[in-house]
DRENDO-1510 file (C-alpha; in Angstrom, 1 decimal, always signed):
<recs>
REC; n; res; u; v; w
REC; 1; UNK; -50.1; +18.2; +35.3 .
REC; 2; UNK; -50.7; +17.6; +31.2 .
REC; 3; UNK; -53.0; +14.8; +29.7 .
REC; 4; UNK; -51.5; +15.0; +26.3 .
REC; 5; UNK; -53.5; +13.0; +23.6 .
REC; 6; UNK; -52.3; +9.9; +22.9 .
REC; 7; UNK; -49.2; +9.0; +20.6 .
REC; 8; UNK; -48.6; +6.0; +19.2 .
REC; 9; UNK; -45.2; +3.6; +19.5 .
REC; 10; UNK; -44.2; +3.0; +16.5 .
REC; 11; UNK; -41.1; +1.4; +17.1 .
REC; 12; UNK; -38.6; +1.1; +20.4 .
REC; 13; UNK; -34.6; +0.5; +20.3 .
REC; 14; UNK; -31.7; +0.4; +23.0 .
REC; 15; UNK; -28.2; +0.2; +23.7 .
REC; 16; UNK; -27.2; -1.3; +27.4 .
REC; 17; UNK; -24.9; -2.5; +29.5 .
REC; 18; UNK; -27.1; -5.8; +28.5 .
REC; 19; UNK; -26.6; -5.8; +24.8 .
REC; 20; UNK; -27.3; -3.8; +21.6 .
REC; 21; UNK; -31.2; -4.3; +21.5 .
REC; 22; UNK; -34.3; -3.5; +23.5 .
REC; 23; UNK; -35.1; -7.5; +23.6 .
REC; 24; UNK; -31.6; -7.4; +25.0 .
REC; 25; UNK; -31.9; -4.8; +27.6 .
REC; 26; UNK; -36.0; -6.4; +28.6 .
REC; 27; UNK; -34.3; -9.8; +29.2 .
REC; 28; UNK; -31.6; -8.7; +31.6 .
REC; 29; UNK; -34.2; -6.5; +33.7 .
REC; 30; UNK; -37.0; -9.7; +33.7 .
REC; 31; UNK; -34.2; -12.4; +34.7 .
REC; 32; UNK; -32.5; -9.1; +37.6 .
REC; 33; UNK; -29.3; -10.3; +36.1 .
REC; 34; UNK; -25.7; -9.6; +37.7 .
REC; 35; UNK; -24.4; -7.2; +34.7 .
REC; 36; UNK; -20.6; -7.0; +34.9 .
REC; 37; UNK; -18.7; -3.7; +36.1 .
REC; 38; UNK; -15.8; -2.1; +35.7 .
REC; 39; UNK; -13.5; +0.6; +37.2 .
REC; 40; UNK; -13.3; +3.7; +35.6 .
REC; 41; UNK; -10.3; +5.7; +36.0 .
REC; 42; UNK; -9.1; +9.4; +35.8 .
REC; 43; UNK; -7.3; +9.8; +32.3 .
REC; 44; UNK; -4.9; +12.1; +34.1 .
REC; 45; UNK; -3.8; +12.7; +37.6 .
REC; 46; UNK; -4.6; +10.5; +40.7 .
REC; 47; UNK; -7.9; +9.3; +42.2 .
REC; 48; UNK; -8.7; +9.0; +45.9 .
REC; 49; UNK; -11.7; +6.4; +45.5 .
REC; 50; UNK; -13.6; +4.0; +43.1 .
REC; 51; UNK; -15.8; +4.5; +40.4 .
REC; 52; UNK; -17.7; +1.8; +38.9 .
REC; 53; UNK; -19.4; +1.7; +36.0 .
REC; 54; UNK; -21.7; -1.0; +33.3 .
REC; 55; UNK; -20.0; -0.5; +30.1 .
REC; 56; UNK; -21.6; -1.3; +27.0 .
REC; 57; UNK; -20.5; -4.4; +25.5 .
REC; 58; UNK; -18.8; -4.4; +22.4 .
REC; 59; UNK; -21.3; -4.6; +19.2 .
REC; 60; UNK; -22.2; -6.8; +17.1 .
REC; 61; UNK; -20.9; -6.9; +13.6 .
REC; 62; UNK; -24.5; -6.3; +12.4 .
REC; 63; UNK; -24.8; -2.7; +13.9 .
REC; 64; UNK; -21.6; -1.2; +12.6 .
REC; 65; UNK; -23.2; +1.7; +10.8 .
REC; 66; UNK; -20.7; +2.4; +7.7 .
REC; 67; UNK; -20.8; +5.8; +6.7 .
REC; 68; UNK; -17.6; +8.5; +6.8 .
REC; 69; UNK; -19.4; +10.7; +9.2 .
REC; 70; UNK; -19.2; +7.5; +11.6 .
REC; 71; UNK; -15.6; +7.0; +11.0 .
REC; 72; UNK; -14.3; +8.8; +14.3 .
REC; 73; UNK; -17.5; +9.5; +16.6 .
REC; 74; UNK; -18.2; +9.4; +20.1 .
REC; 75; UNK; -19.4; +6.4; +21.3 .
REC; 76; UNK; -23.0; +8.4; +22.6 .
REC; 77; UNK; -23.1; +9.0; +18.7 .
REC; 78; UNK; -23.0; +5.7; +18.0 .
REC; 79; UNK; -25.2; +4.8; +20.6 .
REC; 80; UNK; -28.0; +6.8; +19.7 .
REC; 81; UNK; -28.0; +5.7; +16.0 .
REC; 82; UNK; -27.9; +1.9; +16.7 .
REC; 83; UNK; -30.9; +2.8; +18.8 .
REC; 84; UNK; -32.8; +5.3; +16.5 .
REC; 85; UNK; -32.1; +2.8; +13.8 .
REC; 86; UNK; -33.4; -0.6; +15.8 .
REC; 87; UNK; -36.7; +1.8; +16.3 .
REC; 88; UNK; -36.7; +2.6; +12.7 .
REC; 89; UNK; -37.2; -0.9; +11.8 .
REC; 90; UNK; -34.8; -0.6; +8.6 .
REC; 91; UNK; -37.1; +2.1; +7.1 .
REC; 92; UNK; -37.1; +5.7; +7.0 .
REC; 93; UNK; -41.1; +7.4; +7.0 .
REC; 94; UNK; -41.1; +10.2; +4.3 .
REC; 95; UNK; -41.7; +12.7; +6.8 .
REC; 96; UNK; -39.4; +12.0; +9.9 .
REC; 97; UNK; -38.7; +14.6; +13.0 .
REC; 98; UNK; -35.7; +14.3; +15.3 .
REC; 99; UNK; -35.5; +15.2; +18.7 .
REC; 100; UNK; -32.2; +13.7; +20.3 .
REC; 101; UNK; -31.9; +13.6; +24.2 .
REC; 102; UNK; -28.8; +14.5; +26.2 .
REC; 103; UNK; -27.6; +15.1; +29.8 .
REC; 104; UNK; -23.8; +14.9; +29.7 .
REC; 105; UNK; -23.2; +15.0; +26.0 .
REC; 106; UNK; -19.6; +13.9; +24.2 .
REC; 107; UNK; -17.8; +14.0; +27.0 .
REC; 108; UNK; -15.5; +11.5; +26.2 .
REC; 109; UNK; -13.8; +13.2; +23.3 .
REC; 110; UNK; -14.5; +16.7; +24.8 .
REC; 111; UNK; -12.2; +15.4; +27.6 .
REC; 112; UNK; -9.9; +14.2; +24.6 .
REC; 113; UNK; -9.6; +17.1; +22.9 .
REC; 114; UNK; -9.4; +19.4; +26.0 .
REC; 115; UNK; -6.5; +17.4; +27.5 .
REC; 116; UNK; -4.5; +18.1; +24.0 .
REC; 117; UNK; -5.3; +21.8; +24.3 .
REC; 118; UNK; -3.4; +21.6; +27.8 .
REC; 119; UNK; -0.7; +19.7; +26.9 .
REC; 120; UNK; +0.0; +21.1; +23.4 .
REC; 121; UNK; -2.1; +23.5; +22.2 .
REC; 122; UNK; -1.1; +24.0; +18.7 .
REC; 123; UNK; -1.6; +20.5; +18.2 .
REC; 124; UNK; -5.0; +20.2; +19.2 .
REC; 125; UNK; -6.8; +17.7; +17.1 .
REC; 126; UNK; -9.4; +20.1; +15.1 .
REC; 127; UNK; -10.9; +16.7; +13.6 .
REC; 128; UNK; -12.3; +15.9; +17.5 .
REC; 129; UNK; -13.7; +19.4; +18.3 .
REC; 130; UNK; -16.9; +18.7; +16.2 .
REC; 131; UNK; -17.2; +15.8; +18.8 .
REC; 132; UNK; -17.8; +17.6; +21.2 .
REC; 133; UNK; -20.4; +19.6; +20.8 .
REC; 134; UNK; -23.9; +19.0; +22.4 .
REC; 135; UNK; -25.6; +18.4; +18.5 .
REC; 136; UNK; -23.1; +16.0; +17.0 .
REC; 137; UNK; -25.4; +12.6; +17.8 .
REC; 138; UNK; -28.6; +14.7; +15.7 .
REC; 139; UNK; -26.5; +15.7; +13.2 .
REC; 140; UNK; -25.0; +12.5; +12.4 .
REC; 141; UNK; -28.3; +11.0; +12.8 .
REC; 142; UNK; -29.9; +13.5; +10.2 .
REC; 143; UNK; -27.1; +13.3; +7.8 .
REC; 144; UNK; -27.3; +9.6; +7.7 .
REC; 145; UNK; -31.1; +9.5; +7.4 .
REC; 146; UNK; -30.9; +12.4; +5.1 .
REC; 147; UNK; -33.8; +13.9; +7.4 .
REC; 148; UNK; -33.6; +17.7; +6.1 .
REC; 149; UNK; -36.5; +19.1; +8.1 .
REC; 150; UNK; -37.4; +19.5; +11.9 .
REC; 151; UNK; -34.2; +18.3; +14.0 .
REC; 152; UNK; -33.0; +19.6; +17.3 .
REC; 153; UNK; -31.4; +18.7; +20.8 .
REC; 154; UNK; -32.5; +18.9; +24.3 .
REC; 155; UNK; -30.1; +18.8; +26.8 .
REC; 156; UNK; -31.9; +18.2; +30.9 .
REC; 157; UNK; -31.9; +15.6; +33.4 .
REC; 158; UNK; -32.7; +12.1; +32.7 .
REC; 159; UNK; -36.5; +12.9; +32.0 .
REC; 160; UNK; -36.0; +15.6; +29.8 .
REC; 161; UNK; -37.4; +12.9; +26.6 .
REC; 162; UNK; -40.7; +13.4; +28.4 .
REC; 163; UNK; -40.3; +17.1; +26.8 .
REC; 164; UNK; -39.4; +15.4; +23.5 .
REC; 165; UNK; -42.4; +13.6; +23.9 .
REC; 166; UNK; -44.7; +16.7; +23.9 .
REC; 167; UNK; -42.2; +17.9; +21.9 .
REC; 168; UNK; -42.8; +15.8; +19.1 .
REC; 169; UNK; -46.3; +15.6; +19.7 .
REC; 170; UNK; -46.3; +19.1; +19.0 .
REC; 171; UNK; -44.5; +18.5; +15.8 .
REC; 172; UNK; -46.8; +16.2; +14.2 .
REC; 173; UNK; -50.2; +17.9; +15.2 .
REC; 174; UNK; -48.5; +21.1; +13.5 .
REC; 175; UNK; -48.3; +18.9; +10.3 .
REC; 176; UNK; -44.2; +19.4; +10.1 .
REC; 177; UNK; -43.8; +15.6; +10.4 .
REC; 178; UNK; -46.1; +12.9; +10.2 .
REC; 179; UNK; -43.2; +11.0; +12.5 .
REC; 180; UNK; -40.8; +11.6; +15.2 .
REC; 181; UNK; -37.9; +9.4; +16.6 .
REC; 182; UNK; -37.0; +10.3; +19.9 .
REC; 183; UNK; -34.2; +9.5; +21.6 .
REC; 184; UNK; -32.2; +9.7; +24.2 .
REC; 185; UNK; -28.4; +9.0; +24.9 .
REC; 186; UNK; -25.2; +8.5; +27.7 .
REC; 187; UNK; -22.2; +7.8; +27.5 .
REC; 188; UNK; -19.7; +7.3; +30.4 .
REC; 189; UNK; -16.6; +8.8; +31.6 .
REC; 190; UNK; -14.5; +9.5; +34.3 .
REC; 191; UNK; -15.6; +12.7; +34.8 .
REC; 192; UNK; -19.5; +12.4; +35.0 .
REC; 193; UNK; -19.0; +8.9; +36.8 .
REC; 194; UNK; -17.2; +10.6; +39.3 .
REC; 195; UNK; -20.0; +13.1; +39.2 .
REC; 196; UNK; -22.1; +10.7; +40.3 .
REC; 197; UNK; -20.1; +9.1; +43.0 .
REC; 198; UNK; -20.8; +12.0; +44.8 .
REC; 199; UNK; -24.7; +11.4; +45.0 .
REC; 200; UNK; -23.6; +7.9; +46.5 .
REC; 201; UNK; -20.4; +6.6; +46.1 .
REC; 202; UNK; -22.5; +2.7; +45.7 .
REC; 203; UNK; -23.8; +3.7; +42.4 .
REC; 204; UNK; -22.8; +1.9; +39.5 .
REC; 205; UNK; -22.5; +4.3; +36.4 .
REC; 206; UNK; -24.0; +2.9; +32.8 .
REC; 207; UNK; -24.3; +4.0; +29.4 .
REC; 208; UNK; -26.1; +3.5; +26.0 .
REC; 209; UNK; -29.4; +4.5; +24.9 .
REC; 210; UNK; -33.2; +4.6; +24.0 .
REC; 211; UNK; -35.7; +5.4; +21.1 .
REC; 212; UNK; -39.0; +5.8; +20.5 .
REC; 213; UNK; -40.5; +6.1; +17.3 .
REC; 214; UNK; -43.9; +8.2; +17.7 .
REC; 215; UNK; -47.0; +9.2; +15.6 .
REC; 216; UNK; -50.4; +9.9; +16.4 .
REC; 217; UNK; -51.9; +7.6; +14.5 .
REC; 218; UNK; -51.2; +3.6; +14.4 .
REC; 219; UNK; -51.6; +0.3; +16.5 .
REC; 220; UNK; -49.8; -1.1; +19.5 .
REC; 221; UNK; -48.2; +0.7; +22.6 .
REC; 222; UNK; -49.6; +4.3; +23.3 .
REC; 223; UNK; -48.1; +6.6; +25.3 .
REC; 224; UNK; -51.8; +7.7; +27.5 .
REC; 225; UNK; -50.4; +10.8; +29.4 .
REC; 226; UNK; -47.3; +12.7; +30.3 .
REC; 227; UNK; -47.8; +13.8; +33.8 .
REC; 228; UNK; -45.6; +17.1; +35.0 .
REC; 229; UNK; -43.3; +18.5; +35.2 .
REC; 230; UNK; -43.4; +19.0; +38.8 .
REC; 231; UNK; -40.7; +21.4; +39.6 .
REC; 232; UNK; -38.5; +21.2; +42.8 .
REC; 233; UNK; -35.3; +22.9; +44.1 .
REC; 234; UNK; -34.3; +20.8; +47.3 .
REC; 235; UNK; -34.4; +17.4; +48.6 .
REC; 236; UNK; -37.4; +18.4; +50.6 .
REC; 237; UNK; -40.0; +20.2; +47.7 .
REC; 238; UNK; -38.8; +17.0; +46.1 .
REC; 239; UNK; -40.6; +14.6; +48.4 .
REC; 240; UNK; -43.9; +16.9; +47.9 .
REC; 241; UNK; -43.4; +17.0; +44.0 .
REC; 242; UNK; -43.1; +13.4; +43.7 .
REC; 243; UNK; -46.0; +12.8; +46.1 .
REC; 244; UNK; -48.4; +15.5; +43.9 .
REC; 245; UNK; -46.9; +13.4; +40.2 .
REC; 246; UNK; -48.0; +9.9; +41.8 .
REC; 247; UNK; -51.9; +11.6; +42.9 .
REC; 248; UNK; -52.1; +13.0; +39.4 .
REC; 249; UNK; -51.0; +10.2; +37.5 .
REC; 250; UNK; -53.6; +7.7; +36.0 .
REC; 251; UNK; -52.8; +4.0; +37.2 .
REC; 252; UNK; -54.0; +1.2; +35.0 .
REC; 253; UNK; -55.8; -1.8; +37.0 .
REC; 254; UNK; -53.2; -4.2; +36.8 .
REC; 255; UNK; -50.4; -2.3; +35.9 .
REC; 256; UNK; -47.1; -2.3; +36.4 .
REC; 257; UNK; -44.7; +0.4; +38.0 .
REC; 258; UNK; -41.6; +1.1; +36.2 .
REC; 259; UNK; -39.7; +3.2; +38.9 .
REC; 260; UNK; -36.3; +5.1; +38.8 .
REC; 261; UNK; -35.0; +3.2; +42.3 .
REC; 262; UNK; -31.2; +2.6; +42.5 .
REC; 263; UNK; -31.6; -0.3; +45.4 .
REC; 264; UNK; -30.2; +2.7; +48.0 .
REC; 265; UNK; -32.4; +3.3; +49.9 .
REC; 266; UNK; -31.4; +6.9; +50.9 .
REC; 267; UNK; -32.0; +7.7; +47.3 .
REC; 268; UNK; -35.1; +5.6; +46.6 .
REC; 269; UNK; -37.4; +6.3; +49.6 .
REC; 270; UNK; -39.2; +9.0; +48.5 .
REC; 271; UNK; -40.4; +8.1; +45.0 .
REC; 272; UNK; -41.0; +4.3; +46.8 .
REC; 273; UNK; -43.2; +6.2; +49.6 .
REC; 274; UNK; -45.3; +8.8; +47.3 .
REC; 275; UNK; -46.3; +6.0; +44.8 .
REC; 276; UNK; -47.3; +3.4; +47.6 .
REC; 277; UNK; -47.9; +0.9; +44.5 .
REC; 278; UNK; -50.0; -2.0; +45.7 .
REC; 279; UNK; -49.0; -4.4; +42.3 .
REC; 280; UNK; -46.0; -5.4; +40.6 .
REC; 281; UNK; -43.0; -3.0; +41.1 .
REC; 282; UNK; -40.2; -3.2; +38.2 .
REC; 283; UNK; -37.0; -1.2; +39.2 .
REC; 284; UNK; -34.2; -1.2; +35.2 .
REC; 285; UNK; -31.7; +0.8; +37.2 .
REC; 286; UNK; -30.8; -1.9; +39.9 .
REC; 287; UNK; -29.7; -4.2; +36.9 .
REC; 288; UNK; -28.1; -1.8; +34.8 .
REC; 289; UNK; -27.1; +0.9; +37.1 .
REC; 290; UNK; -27.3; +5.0; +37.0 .
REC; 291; UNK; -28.0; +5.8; +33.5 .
REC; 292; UNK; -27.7; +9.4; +33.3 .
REC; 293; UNK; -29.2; +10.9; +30.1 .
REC; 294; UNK; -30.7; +7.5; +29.2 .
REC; 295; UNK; -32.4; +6.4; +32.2 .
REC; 296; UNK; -35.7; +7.6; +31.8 .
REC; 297; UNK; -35.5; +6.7; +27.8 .
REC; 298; UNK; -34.4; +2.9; +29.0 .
REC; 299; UNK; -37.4; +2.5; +31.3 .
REC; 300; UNK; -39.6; +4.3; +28.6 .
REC; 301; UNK; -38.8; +1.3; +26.3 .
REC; 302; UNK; -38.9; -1.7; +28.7 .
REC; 303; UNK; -42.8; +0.0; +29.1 .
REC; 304; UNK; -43.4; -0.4; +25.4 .
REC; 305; UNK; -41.8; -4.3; +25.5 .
REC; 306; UNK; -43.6; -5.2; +27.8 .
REC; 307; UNK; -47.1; -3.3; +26.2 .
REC; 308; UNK; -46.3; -5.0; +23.0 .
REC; 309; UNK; -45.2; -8.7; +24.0 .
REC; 310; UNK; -46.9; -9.1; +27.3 .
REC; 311; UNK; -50.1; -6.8; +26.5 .
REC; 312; UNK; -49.2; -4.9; +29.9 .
REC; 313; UNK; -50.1; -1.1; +30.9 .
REC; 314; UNK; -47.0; +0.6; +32.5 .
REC; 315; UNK; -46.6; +3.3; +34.6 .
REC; 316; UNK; -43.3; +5.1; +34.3 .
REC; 317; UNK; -42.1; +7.1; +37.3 .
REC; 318; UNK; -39.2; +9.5; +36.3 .
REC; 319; UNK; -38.2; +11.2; +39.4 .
REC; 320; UNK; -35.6; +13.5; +38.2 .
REC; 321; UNK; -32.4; +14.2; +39.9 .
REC; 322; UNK; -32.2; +17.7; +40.6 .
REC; 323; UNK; -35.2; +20.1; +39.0 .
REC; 324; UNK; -38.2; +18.5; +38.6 .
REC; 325; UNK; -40.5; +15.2; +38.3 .
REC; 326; UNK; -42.6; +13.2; +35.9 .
REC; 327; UNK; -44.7; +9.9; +34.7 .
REC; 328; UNK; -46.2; +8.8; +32.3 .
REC; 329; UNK; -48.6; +5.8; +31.3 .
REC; 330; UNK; -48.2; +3.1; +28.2 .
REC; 331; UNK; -51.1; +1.5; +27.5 .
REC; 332; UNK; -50.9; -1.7; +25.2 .
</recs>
């Protein structure tokens, strides 16, 4: 367990299945609404059972980023920069870090460009390999920003932005930013929504994505300690990790919990029985489904709403799906 010093929210942005905003995404969660789903299909061959999944509506005119690098991204790409940019608040700090978040990656046009290399490879589109790559959201970030100094991607489970948290933390106590945006991104397709079908085939797939803008200096939301990682291998050191993360993890008189339960409760039963919360219990992913590499990030910034507009400490329980556990604590 770490108790990092505390950084600041600066600024908070998401993309979900409930709209193209964090005041978008808070809504949905506080009124538990009914979020439509569709079915996603293979793009080749047949299928021998249904895959749902929370698309993210179509945007608004207002967050069409224009720039050429934009021109024929991935929609995670896109994504992540409507989120990074909602954080941002329309202005760039002088000295800005980047640390972007991924679990899947571009896996919509790698499947793209992989299916041309099958069918025909000498006319494999060379203008959708850069698309696939696990770096193409940072870079396109950075290039529009015109951020030239500390960039990089982390690819883990859904709470690997708690490392970009201390990650960025490091970054600024180092003195190579004053600033760090932090995000984290999903997009869905067939292939990791089937992925996840095997977990449970009930889960509903989503997409999108979450950004925090951190310092360690300021006013408003704080992020009060990172707690883990607390590393598992099976289904069973999983139970004991998550019970050891909830003992170590300062809670807040009259907090909140801001858990990772799917509403199954074969999945859910462990991080519901080591917390044992006592108050209010909040639960993003039964409105908007399995998030993948933006769950954590989602919940992270429904914490800071609810910090900043309701003057609310959060915990944030981040189970993990496979390797290990954390929390962490936002303090208004």
């Amino acid at each position: 367990m770490n108790t990092d010093a505390p950084l600041f929210i600066r600024g908070i942005g998401a993309v979900s299945a409930a709209g193209w905003s964090a005041s978008d995404l808070v809504a949905a969660v506080k009124e538990k609404r009914d979020l439509p789903w569709i079915v996603s299909e293979r793009s080749i061959g047949s299928r021998d059972w249904e895959c749902r999944v929370r698309p993210v509506p179509a945007p608004p005119p207002e967050k069409h980023v224009k720039h050429p690098r934009l021109r024929r991204v991935s929609n995670v790409s896109r994504f992540a920069m409507a989120a990074g940019l909602e954080a941002l608040g329309g202005a760039k700090p002088e000295s800005l870090g980047l640390i972007v978040c991924l679990m899947n990656g571009c896996v919509a046009f790698t499947n793209r460009f992989y299916n041309e290399v099958i069918d025909e490879p000498a006319l494999a589109s060379p203008i959708l390999f850069p698309e696939t790559v696990f770096n193409a959201p940072a870079s396109h970030i950075a290039a529009y920003l015109g951020i030239s100094g500390q960039v990089t991607t982390l690819i883990g489970e859904p709470n690997i932005i708690a490392e970009a948290m201390r990650m960025a933390s490091d970054w600024m106590k180092s003195g190579l930013v004053e600033q760090c945006l932090v995000i984290a991104a999903e997009e869905a397709d067939w292939l990791s929504t089937e992925a996840v079908g095997y977990y449970d085939k009930r889960l509903i797939v989503t997409e999108g994505a979450g950004a925090l803008l951190l310092s360690l200096d300021g006013t408003g939301p704080r992020v009060e300690q990172i707690a883990g990682p607390m590393a598992y291998h099976s289904n069973r050191e999983r139970v004991t990790a998550l019970a050891q993360l909830a003992s170590a993890t300062t809670q807040p008189e009259g907090g909140v919990l801001i858990d990772g339960a799917m509403g199954l409760p074969r999945l859910d039963n462990a991080e519901r029985e080591a917390w044992s919360w006592a108050g209010e219990t909040i639960s993003p992913h039964r409105v908007l489904g399995e998030g993948m590499g933006c769950a954590s990030a989602l919940q992270l910034v429904l914490a800071a709403k609810l910090a900043s507009d309701d003057q609310r400490s959060s915990v944030v329980s981040m189970p993990g799906t496979n390797t290990a556990a954390y929390a962490c604590v936002i303090q208004p």
